[in-house]
C-alpha positions as CSV (number, residue, x, y, z in Angstrom):
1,X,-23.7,2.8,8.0
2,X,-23.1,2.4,3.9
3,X,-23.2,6.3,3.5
4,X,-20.7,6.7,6.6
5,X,-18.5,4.2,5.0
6,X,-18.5,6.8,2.0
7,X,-18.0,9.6,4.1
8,X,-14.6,7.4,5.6
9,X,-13.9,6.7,2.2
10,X,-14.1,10.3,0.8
11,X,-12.1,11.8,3.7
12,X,-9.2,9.7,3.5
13,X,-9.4,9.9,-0.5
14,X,-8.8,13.7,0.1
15,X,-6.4,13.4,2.5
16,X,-4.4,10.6,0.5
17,X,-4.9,13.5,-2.8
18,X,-2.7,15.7,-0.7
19,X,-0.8,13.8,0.8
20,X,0.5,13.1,-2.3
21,X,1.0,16.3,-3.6
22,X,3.6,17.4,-1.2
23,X,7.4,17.4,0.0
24,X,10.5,19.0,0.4
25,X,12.7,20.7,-2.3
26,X,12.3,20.4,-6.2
27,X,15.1,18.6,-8.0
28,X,15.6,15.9,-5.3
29,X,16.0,16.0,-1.7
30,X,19.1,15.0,0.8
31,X,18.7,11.5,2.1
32,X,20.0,11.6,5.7
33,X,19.8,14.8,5.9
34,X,18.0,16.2,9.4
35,X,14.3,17.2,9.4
36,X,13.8,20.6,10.0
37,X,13.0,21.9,14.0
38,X,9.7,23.9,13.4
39,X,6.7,23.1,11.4
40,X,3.7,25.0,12.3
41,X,1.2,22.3,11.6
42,X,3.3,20.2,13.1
43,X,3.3,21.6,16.4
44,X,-0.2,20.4,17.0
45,X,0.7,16.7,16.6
46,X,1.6,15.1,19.5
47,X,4.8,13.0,20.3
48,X,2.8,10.2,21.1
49,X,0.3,10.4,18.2
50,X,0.3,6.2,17.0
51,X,-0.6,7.2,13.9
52,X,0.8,9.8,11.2
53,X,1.0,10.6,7.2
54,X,2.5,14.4,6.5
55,X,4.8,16.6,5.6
56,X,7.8,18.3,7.1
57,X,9.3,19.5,4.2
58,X,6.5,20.8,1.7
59,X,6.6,21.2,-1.7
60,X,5.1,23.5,-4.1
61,X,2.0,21.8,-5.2
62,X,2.2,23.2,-9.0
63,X,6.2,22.0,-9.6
64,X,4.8,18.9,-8.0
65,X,2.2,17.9,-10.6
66,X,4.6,19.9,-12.9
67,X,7.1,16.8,-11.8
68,X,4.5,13.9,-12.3
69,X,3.4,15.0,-15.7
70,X,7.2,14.9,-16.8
71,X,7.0,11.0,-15.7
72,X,3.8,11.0,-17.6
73,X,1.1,10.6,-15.1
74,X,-2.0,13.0,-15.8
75,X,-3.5,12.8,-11.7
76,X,-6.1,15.1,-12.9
77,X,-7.8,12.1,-14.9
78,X,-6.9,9.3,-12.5
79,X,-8.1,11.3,-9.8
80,X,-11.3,12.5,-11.1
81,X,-12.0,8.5,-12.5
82,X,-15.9,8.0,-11.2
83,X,-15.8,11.5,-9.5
84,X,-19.5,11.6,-11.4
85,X,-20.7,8.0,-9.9
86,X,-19.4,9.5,-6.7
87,X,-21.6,12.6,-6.6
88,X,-24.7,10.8,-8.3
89,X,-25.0,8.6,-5.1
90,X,-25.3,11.3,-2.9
91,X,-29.1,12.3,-2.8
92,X,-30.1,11.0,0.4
93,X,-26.2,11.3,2.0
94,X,-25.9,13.0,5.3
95,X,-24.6,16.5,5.1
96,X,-21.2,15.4,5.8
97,X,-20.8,13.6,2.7
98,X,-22.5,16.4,0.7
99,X,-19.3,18.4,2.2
100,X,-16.5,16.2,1.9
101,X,-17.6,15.2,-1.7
102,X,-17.7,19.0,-2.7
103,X,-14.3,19.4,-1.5
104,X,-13.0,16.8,-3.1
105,X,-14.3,18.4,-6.9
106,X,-12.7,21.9,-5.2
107,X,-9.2,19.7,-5.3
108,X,-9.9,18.4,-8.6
109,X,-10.6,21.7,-9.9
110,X,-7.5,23.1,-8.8
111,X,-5.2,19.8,-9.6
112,X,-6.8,21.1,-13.4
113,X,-5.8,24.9,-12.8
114,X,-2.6,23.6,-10.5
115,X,-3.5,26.2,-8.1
116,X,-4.6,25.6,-4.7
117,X,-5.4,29.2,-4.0
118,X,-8.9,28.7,-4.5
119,X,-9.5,26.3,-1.9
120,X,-7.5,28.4,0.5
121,X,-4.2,26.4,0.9
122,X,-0.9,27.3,0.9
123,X,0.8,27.0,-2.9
124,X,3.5,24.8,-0.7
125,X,1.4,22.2,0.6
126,X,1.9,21.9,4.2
127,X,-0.7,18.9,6.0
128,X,-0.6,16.2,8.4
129,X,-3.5,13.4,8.9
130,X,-2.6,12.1,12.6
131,X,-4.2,10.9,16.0
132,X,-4.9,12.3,19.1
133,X,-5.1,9.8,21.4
134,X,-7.3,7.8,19.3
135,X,-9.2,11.0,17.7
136,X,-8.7,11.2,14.0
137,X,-7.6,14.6,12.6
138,X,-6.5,16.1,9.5
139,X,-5.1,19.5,9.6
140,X,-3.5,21.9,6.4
141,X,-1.5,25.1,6.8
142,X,-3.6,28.1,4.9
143,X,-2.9,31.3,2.9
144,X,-3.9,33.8,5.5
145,X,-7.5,35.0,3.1
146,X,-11.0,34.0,4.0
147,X,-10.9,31.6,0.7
148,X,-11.2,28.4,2.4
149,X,-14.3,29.6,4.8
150,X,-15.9,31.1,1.5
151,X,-15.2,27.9,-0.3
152,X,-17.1,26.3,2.6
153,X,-19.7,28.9,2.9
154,X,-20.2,28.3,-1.6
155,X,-20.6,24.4,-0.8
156,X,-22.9,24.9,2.0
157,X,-25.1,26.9,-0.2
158,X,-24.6,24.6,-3.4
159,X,-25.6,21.4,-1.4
160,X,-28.3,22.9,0.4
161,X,-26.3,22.0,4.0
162,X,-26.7,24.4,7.0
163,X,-24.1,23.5,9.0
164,X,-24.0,24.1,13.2
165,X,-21.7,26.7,14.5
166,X,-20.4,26.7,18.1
167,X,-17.3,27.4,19.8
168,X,-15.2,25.6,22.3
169,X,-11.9,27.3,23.7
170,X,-12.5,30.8,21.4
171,X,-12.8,28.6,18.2
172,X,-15.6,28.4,15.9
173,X,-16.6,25.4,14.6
174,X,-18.8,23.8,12.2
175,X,-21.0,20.3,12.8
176,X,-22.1,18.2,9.9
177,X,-24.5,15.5,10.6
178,X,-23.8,11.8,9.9
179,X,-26.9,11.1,9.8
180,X,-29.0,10.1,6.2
181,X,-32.6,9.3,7.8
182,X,-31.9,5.7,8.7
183,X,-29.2,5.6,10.7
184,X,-28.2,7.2,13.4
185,X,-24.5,8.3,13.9
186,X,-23.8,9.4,17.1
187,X,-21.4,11.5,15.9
188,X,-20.6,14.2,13.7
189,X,-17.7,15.6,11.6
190,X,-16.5,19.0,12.3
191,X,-14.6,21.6,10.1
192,X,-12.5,24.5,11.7
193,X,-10.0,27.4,11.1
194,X,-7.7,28.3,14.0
195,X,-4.0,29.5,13.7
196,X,-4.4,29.8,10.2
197,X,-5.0,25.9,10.0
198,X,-8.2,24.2,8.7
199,X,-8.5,21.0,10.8
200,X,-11.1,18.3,10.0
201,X,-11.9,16.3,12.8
202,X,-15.0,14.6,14.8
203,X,-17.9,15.3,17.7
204,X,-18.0,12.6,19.4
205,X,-20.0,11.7,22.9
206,X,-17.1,12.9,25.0
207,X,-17.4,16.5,26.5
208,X,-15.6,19.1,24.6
209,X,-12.4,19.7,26.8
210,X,-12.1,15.4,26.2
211,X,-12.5,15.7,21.9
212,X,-12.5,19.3,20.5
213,X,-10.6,20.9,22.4
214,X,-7.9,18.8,22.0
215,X,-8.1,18.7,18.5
216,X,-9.0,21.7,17.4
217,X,-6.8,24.1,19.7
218,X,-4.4,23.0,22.2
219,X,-0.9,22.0,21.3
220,X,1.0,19.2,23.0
221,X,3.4,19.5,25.5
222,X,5.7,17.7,22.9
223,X,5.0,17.5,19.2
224,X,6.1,14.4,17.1
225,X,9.7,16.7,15.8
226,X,10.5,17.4,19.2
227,X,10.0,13.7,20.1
228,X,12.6,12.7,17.3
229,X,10.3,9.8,16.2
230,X,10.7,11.4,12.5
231,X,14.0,11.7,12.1
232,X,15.0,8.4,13.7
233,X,12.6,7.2,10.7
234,X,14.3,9.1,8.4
235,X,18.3,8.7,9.4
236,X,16.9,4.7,9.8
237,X,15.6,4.3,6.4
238,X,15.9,7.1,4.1
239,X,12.7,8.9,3.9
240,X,12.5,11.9,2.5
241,X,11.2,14.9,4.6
242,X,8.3,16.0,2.5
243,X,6.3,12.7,3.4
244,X,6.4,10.2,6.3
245,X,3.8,8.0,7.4
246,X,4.1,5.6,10.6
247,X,1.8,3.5,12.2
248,X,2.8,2.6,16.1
249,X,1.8,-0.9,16.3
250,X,3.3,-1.6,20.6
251,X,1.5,1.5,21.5
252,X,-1.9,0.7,20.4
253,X,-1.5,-2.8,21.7
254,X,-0.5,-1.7,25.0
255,X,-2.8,1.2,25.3
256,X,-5.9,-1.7,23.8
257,X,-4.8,-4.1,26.4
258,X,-3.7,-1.7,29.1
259,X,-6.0,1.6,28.9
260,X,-3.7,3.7,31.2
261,X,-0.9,2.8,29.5
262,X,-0.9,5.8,27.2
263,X,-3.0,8.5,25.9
264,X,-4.7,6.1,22.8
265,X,-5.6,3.9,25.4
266,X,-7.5,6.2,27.9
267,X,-8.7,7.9,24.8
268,X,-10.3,4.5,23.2
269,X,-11.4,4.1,26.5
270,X,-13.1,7.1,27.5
271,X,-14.4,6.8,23.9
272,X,-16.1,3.2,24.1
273,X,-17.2,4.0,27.3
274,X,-19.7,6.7,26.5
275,X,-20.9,5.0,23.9
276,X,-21.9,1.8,26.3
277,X,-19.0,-0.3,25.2
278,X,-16.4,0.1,28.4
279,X,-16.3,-3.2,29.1
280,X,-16.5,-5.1,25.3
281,X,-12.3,-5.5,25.6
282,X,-12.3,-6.6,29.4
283,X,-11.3,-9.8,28.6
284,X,-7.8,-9.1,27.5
285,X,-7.3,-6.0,29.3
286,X,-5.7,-8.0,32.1
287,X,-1.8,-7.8,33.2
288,X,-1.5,-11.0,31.3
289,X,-2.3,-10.1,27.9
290,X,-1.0,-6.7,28.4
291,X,2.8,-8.6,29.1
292,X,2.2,-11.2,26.6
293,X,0.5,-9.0,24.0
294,X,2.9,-6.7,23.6
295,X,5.6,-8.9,24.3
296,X,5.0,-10.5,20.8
297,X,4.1,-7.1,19.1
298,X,7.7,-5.8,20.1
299,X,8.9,-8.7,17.5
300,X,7.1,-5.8,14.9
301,X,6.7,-2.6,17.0
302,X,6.4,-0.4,14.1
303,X,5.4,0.0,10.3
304,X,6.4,3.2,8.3
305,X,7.3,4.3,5.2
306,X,7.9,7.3,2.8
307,X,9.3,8.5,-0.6
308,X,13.8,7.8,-1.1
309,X,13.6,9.6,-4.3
310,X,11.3,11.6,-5.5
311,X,12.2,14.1,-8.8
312,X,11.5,14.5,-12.7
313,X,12.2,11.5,-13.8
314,X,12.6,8.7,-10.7
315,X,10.2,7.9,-7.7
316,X,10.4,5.9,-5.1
317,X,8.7,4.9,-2.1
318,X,9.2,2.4,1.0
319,X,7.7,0.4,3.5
320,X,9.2,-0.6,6.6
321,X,7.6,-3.3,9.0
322,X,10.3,-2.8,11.8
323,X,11.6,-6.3,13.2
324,X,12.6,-5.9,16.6
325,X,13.8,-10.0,17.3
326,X,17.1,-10.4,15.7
327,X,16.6,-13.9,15.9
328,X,13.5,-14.7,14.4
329,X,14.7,-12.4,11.4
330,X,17.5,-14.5,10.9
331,X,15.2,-17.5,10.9
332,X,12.9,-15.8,8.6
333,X,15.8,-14.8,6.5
334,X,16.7,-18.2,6.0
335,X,13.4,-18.4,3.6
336,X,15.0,-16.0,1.2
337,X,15.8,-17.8,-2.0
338,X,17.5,-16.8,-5.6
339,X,15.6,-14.8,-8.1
340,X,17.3,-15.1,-11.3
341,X,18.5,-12.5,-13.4
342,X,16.3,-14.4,-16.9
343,X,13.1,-13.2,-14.9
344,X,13.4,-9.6,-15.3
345,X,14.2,-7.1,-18.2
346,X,13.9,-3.7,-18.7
347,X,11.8,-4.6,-22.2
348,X,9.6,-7.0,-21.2
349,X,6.2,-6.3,-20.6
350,X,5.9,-7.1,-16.7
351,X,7.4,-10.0,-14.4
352,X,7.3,-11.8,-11.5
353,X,9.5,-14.1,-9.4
354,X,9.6,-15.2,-5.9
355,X,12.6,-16.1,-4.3
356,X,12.0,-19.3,-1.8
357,X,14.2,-21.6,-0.6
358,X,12.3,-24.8,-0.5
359,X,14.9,-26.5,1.7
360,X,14.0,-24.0,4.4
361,X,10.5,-24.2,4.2
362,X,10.0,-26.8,6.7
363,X,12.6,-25.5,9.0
364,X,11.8,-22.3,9.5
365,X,8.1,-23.1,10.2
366,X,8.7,-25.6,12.6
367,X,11.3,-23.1,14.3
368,X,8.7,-20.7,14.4
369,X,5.6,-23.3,15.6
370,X,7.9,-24.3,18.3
371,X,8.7,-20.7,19.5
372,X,4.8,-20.1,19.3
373,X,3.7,-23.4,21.5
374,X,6.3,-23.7,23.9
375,X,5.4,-20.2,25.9
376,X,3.1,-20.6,28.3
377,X,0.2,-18.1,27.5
378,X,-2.5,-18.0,29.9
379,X,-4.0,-14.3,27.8
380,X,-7.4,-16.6,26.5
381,X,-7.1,-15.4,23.0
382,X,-3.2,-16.5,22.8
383,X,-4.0,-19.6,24.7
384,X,-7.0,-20.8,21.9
385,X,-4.3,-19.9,19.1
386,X,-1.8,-22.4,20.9
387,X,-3.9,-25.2,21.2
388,X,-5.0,-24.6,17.3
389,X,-1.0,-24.6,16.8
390,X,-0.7,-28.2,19.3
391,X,-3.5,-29.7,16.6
392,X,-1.2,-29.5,13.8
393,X,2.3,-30.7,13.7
394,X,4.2,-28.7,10.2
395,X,6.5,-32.1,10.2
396,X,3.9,-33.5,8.0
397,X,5.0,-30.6,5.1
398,X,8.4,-32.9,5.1
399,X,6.5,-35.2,3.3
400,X,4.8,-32.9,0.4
401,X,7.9,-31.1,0.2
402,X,10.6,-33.9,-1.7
403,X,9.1,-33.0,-5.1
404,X,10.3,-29.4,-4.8
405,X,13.5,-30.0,-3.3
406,X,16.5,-28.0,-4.1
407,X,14.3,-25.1,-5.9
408,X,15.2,-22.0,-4.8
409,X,12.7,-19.6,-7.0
410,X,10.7,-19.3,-9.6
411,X,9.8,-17.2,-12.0
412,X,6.7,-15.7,-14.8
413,X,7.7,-13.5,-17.2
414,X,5.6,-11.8,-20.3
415,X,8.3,-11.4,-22.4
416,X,6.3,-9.6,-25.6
417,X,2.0,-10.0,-25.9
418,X,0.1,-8.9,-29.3
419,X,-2.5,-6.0,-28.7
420,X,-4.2,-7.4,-31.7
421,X,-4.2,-11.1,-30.8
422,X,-5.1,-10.3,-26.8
423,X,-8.5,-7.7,-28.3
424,X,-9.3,-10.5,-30.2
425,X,-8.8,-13.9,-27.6
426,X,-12.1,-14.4,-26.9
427,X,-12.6,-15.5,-30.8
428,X,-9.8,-17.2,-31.1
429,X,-7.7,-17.6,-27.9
430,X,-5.2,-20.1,-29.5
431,X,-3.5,-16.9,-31.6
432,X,-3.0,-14.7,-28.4
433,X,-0.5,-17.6,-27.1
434,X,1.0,-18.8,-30.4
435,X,1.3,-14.3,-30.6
436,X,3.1,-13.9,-27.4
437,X,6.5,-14.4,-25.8
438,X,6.5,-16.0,-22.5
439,X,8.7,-17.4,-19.9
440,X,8.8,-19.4,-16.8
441,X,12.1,-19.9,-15.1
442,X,12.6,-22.4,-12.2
443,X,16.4,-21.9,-10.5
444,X,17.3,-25.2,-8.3
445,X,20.3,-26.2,-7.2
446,X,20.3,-29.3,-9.2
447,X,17.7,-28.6,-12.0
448,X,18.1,-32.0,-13.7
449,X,16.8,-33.5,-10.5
450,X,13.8,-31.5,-11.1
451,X,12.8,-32.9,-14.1
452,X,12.9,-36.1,-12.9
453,X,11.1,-35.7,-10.4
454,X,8.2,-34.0,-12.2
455,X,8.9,-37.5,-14.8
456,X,6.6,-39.4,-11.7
457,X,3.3,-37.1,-13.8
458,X,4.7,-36.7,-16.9
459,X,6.8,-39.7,-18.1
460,X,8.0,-37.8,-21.1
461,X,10.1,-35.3,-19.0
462,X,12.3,-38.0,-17.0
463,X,13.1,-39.2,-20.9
464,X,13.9,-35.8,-21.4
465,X,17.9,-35.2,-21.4
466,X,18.9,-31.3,-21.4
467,X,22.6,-30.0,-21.7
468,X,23.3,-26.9,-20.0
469,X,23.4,-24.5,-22.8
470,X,22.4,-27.2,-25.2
471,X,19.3,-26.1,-27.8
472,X,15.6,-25.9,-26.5
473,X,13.9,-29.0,-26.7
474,X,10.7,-28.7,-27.8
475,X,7.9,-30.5,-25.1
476,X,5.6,-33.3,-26.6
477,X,2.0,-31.8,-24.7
478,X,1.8,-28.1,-25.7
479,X,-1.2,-25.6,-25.1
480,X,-2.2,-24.6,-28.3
481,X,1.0,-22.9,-28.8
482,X,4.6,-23.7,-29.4
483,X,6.3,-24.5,-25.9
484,X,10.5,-25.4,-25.8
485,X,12.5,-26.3,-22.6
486,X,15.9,-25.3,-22.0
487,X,18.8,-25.8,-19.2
488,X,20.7,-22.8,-18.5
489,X,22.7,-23.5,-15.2
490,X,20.6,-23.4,-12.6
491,X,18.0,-22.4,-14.5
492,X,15.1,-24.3,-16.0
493,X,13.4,-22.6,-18.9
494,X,10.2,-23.3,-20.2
495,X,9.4,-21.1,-23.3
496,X,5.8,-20.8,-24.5
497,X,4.4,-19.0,-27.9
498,X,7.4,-17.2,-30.5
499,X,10.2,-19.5,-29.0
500,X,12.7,-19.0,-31.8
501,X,14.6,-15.7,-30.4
502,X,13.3,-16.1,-26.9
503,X,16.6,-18.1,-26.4
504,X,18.4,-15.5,-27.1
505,X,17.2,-13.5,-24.3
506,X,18.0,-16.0,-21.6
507,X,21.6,-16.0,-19.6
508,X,23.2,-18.9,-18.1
509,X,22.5,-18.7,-14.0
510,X,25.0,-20.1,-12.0
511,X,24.4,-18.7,-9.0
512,X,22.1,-19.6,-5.9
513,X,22.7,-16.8,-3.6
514,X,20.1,-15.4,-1.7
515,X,18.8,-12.2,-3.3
516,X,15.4,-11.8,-1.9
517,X,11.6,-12.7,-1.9
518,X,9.7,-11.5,-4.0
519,X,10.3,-9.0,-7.3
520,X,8.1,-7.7,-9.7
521,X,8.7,-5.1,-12.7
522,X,6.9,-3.9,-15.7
523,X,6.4,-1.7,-18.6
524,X,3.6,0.3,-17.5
525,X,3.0,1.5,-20.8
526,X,2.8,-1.9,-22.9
527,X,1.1,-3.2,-19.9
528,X,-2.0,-0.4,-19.3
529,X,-2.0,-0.8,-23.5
530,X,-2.6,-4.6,-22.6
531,X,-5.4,-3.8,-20.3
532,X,-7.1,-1.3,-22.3
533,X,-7.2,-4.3,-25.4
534,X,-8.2,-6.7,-22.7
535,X,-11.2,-4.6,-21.8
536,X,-12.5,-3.1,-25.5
537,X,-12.3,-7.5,-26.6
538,X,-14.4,-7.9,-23.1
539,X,-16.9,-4.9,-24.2
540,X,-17.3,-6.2,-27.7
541,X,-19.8,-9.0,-26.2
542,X,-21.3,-6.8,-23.0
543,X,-24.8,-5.5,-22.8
544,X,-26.1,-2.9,-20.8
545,X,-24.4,-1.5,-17.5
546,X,-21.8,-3.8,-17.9
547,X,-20.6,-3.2,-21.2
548,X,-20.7,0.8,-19.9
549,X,-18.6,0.0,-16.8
550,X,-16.1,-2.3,-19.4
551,X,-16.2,0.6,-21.5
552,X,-15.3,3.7,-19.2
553,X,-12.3,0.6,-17.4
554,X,-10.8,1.2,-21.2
555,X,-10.9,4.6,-21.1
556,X,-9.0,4.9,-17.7
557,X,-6.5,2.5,-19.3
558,X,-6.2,4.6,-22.2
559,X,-5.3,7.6,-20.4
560,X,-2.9,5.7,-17.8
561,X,-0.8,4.1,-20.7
562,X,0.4,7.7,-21.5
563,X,2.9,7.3,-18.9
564,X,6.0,5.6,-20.1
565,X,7.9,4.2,-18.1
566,X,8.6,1.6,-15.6
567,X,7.8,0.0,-12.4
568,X,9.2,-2.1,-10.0
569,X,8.8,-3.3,-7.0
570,X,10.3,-5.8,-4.0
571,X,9.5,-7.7,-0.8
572,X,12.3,-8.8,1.3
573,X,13.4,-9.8,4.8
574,X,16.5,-7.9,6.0
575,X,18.0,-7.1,9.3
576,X,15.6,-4.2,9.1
577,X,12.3,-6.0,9.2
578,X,9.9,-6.8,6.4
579,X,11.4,-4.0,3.8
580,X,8.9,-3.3,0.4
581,X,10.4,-1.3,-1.7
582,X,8.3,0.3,-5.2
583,X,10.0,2.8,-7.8
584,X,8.9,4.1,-11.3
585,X,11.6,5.7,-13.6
586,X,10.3,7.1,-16.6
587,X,11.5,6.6,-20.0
C-alpha cells in the first residue's frame, strides 16, 4: 500500500508540474472574456466529469518558465528538491512507480532545457487531469512524432520494466503492475497514445467497454465546453482560460448516496462492486440521506478556482467555495471583523491578522446550532451528529466571551528580524528579540475597556492610562526584550524588541468596518533568508541524518530567497461563498 501511495503521489506531482506550466496568451489574459469553443483534449472530458484541473487556453511552456524566472522563481530547483531521495526508494517499487518516477526526471530535464520536445508534448502545453465517472485520467495533447512512445520505450529499458500491451477499441495500450511483491493491487496503471493524445489512466476489475474504453477512446456525447460549466466559472469569478480546476461537491454526494443519480455514482458503484464492496455505503444510500445529504451540500455545491492574473511581474490565483444559501452567508458574514491597516506593510517581513467580530461569535453559532438541530434528520449519520449537537448548548460561550468583548481583530506582525541574531538564538535567544521589530495590534471598539479587562491578570495594565496618540508606555513584565504599549484609535499596540522608531510606523485606526477574515502578506525574500538562518543555527548542533536533512532544508531556502518579491494572501466570506484569494508581485 506505501509504494501505491508513492505511485498516487508521483502521478499527481506530474500532473500538478504541468498543470502549472500552462495558459492562455503571454503578456496577460482578458478577464471575462469567453473560453474558446474547441479544444481537442477537451473533447474527451465529459460535461459531467465532478472533477477537473486543465487548460483551455495553453501557453507556450518556454515563455512560461521564461515568465516565472522574471518573478524570480527557478522551478527547476524547487521541482527537482529530493528528486534523488525519490528515485533511491524505488528498488523493490512496482513497475508503475519505476515509470511514473522516470517521467517525472524526463519533465525535469526539459523544465532545465525549457523544451518539452523531448518528452513528446506540444511546445504549448495543452492537458487536462479529469474524471470519468469516477475513473481518474490524465490526458496531454502531443507533437505528432513517435517521441513520447520512444521516451516510454528508453524508460522501459532503463528501469528494466516490460510493460503489457493489449488493445481495446483499436487502441494499444500499455499495463504496469502495482504490485511490489507484498501487496497485491488489483489494479494497474495504464499509458496510451490515441488521437495524438497520451492518456494515463487505470485497469481496474470492470470489463474494458466499463473502464478503458471509456477513457482511453470514446468521446462524450457532451464535453465540459459544450456544457458551459467553464465559462460560467470564468464570467463568475474571473479565471483565466489557461487553468481551471473545479471540484463538484452535489454531484458526488448525490451520485455516493444515490448510485443512479449520475454517471460517478453508477461508476463508484459498478466499481466497489467488483471489488466485493457493493454494499459497504448501503446505509446512507437510502431516499433519506440522498434528500437530506444533498440538501445541505447545496449550501456548498461547488469549489473551484484558477489564476486572475498571471504575467511577468504579478500572479494570482483564487479559490472559490461556492455558497448556495444566501442566508446562512449573511449570518456567516456577520463574523467578519476589521483588520487594521498597522498590520500589514509592504516592508515588513511577513504578517498576519484575522478579522473576527467577537460580538458575533456567539450569535452566529447559536444561529447556525439551531438551524442544524431543529431539522428533523432521520439519514443515521445526520441523526448521530444532531444528538452530538443537543449535548452541547453554544450559550455557555456567552460566558467565556465578556473578556474579549468589543474586539474586532487582531493582529502579528514581524516588522524587521536580524539574520545574525536569529543563526545565532539558540546561544543566546534573548539578542534575537531585543534584535527584532515586532508588533501585535488588537482593534476594539473601545480599546481602553480592553485593558481593563485584561487588569483582572495583570493589575499593572488596569493602572495603565494610554492617550490616543499619546507616547508608548513602556510595560513593567517584558520578555527579555524591550516591550512598549501604545493607543492609536482603535488600535491597541503592543511593541516588542527596537521600539524606538516602531512608532513611527503605526497610523491612527479609527475605523471598525468590516474588511474581512483573515490576511496574510510577506516578503518572500527576507522571509526564505529567515528560514535559511533558522535552519544553518538548527544544523550547527545536528548529528547524523538529521543534521543532513537540516542541511539540504537550507539549501532549498537558499535557492527560494532568490525570488524577490511578495506574497499575499486572504480568506473571506462574501456573497460568493468562502473566497481565498493568493497573489505574488515581484519586486
Amino acid at each position: 500500500m506505501k509504494k501505491l501511495l508513492i505511485v498516487i503521489v508521483i502521478a499527481i506531482a506530474i500532473a500538478a508540474g504541468i498543470y502549472f506550466f500552462k495558459g492562455g496568451k503571454v503578456g496577460g489574459l482578458s478577464i471575462g472574456s469567453s473560453l474558446p469553443s474547441d479544444n481537442p483534449v477537451l473533447e474527451y472530458v465529459p460535461a459531467d466529469t465532478v472533477f477537473f484541473a486543465g487548460s483551455v487556453e495553453p501557453l507556450d511552456f518556454a515563455k512560461t518558465l521564461e515568465m516565472s524566472s522574471k518573478m524570480g522563481f527557478d522551478y527547476s530547483a524547487m521541482m527537482s528538491a529530493g528528486f534523488d531521495d525519490l528515485k533511491s526508494d524505488l528498488g523493490d517499487a512496482p513497475d508503475a512507480a519505476k515509470v511514473l518516477v522516470s517521467i517525472y526526471g524526463d519533465y525535469l530535464k526539459a523544465v532545465n532545457k525549457k523544451s518539452v520536445k523531448e518528452l513528446g508534448l506540444r511546445s504549448e502545453l495543452n492537458m487536462a487531469v479529469y474524471t470519468v465517472g469516477a475513473l481518474p485520467v490524465i490526458r496531454i495533447e502531443l507533437d505528432g512524432t513517435d517521441a513520447f512512445s520512444n521516451a516510454i520505450a528508453k524508460i522501459e529499458a532503463d528501469q528494466g520494466v516490460t510493460a503489457t500491451v493489449n488493445t481495446v477499441n483499436g487502441v494499444e495500450y500499455r499495463e504496469y503492475s502495482l504490485d511490489d511483491g507484498y501487496d497485491e493491487v488489483p489494479m494497474t496503471l495504464v499509458i496510451a497514445t490515441h488521437d495524438n493524445q497520451a492518456v494515463v489512466t487505470i485497469n481496474t476489475e470492470l470489463d474494458d467497454a466499463k473502464d478503458l474504453q471509456r477513457t482511453l477512446s470514446e468521446k462524450p456525447t457532451t464535453n465540459i465546453l459544450d456544457g458551459g460549466v467553464l465559462n460560467e466559472l470564468a464570467s463568475d469569478n474571473g479565471y483565466l482560460g489557461y487553468s481551471i480546476f473545479l471540484l463538484d461537491n452535489l454531484a458526488i454526494v448525490d451520485g455516493i448516496t444515490k448510485p443512479s443519480a449520475n454517471a460517478f455514482g453508477k461508476s463508484l458503484q459498478e466499481l466497489m462492486t467488483a471489488y466485493g464492496a457493493g454494499n459497504e455505503m448501503q446505509d446512507i444510500q437510502t431516499p433519506a440521506c440522498n434528500t437530506e445529504l444533498t440538501g445541505l451540500t447545496k449550501n456548498w455545491p461547488m469549489l473551484s478556482a484558477g489564476y486572475t492574473e498571471f504575467d511577468d511581474s504579478n500572479a494570482s490565483y483564487k479559490m472559490v467555495l461556492k455558497g448556495g444559501n444566501a442566508d446562512l452567508l449573511e449570518t456567516l458574514g456577520k463574523l467578519r471583523g476589521h483588520i487594521s491597516d498597522n498590520v500589514s506593510n509592504d516592508d515588513y517581513v511577513m504578517s498576519f491578522g484575522l478579522g473576527f467580530d467577537m460580538d458575533q461569535v456567539v450569535p452566529v453559532i447559536t444561529t447556525v446550532w439551531e438551524s442544524l438541530t431543529k431539522e428533523d434528520f432521520s439519514c443515521p449519520p445526520l441523526v448521530e451528529m444532531q444528538d452530538g449537537l443537543r449535548q452541547s448548548n453554544p450559550m455557555m460561550l456567552g460566558m467565556m466571551s465578556g473578556m474579549v468583548a468589543g474586539i474586532k481583530g487582531v493582529g502579528f506582525s514581524v516588522v524587521e528580524m536580524n539574520e545574525n541574531a536569529l543563526a545565532n538564538m539558540e546561544r543566546n535567544p534573548m539578542a534575537f528579540m531585543q534584535d527584532s521589530q515586532l508588533l501585535i495590534t488588537v482593534t476594539a471598539e473601545k480599546p481602553q475597556n480592553l485593558l481593563q479587562s485584561l487588569g483582572m491578570y495583570a493589575p499593572e495594565l488596569a493602572q495603565m492610562k494610554l492617550e490616543d496618540g499619546g507616547e508608548p508606555q513602556v510595560l513593567p513584565a517584558g520578555v527579555g526584550a524591550e516591550t512598549k504599549i501604545a493607543l492609536r484609535g482603535h488600535d491597541l499596540v503592543l511593541m516588542m524588541g527596537q521600539t524606538d522608531n516602531l512608532i513611527s510606523k503605526v497610523e491612527s485606526n479609527n475605523s471598525l468596518d468590516k474588511n474581512g477574515l483573515i490576511t496574510f502578506s510577506m516578503d518572500f525574500k527576507k522571509y526564505m533568508s529567515l528560514l535559511e538562518a533558522t535552519m544553518e543555527s538548527a544544523s550547527a548542533n545536528a548529528y547524523g541524518s538529521e543534521k543532513e536533512m537540516l542541511e539540504e532544508q537550507k539549501e532549498v531556502f537558499s535557492e527560494l530567497k532568490k525570488a524577490d518579491g511578495l506574497i499575499k494572501g486572504s480568506f473571506d466570506i462574501t456573497d460568493q461563498g468562502i473566497v481565498t484569494d493568493s497573489s505574488y508581485q515581484a519586486k
